[in-house]
N, C-alpha and C positions, 0 to 999 in steps of 0.2 A: 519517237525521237524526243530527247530531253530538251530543245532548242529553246533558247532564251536570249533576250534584251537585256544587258546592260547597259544604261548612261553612264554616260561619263565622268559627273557628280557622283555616284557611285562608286563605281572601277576607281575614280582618287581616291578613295579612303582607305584600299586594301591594302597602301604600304604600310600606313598604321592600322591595323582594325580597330576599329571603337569598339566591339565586342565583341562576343562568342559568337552571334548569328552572321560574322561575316569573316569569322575564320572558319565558318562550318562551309561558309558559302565558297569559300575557296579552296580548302581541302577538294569541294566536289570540281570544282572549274581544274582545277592540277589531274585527280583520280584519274585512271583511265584505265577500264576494267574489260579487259581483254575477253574474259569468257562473258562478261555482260553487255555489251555495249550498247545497248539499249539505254541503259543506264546513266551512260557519260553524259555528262554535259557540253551544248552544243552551242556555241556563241552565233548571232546571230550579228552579221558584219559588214560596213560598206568602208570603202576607204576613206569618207567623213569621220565617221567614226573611229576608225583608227586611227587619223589624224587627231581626232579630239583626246582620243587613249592616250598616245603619243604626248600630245602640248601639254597635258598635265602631270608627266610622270618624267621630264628633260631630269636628264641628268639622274634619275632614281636608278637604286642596283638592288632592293630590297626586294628577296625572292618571292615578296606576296605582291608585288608591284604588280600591279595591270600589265605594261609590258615584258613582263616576266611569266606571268599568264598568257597572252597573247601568244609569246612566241615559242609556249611547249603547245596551246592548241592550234598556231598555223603546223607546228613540224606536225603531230600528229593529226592531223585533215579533219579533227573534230569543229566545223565552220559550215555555215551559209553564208555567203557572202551576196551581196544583190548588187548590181551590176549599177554608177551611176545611170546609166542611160532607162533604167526600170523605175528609179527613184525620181529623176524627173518627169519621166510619163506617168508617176503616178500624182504628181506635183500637178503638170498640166494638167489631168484629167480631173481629178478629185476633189481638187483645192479651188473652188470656185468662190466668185465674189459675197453670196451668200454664204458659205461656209465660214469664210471670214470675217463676214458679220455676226453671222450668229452662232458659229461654234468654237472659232479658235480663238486660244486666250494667251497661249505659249510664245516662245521667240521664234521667229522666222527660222534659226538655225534649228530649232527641233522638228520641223519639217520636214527634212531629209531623213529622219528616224522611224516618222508612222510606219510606210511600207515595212521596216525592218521586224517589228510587230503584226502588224495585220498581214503577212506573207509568211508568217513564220504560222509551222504546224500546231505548237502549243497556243500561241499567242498572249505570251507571257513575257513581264517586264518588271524591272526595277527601275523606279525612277523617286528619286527624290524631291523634283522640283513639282508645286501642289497643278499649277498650270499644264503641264505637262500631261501629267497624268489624268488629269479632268480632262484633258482634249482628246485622250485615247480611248477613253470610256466615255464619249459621247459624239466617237466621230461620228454620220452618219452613212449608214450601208457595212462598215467594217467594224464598229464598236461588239458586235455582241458577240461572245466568249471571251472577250478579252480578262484579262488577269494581271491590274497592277499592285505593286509592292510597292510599298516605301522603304522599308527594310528586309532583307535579307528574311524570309522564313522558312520553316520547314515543309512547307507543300511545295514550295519549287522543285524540291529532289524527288517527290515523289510520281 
């Protein structure tokens, strides 16, 4: 399974691309290869997050728009979606006073994202912000395999 994290600092940028690595990346997130599907790409989704997709794309109609994406992979069921109630058991359980101290450097509100990542099969992510990503690659217990991006490359499709 292709499954993938996007942030939402990300996903804003797709109404304008700033390059070619993130019109490649969205070609793949639209494609939807019926004799491949192994292939497709698989958003990895909680309803925070799509609320976060959402607040930054009001009012956009630009067919590379995040919610423009979003709403050809809910029609076609290319999605993981994790349920709030998994994402705060994973909050209560995980995110302990020590981890706070000595491992998370992010905002509270990316929080509700780890799971989205460390629960997903690839465990692959694009995130932009340097916090963020440093805290995903040094959770402890779920950091190893992990795969962040800052931008858009060619080994995510593959």
């Amino acid at each position: 399974m292709k499954d993938i994290f996007i942030d939402a600092d990300i996903a804003n940028r797709f109404a304008k691309p700033p390059d070619e690595s993130y019109r490649n990346l969205i070609k793949w997130l639209l494609k939807n290869d019926k004799g491949k599907p192994e292939l497709n790409a698989i958003l990895m989704l909680s309803d925070k997050l799509i609320g976060e997709y959402k607040g930054g794309n009001v009012g956009c109609c630009n067919v590379n728009s995040i919610a423009a994406i979003l709403n050809t992979v809910l029609i076609e069921l290319r999605y993981v979606k994790l349920k709030n109630d998994d994402l705060k058991h994973f909050i209560k359980t995980h995110i302990t006073k020590k981890i706070i101290k000595d491992v998370i450097t992010c905002n509270k509100k990316d929080w509700w994202h780890f799971p989205l990542v460390f629960y997903s099969d690839r465990k692959m992510a694009i995130v932009f912000d340097n916090k963020f990503r440093n805290d995903l690659l040094n959770f402890p217990k779920f950091s190893k395999g992990v795969s962040v991006f800052e931008n858009p490359e060619e080994k995510i499709y593959l």
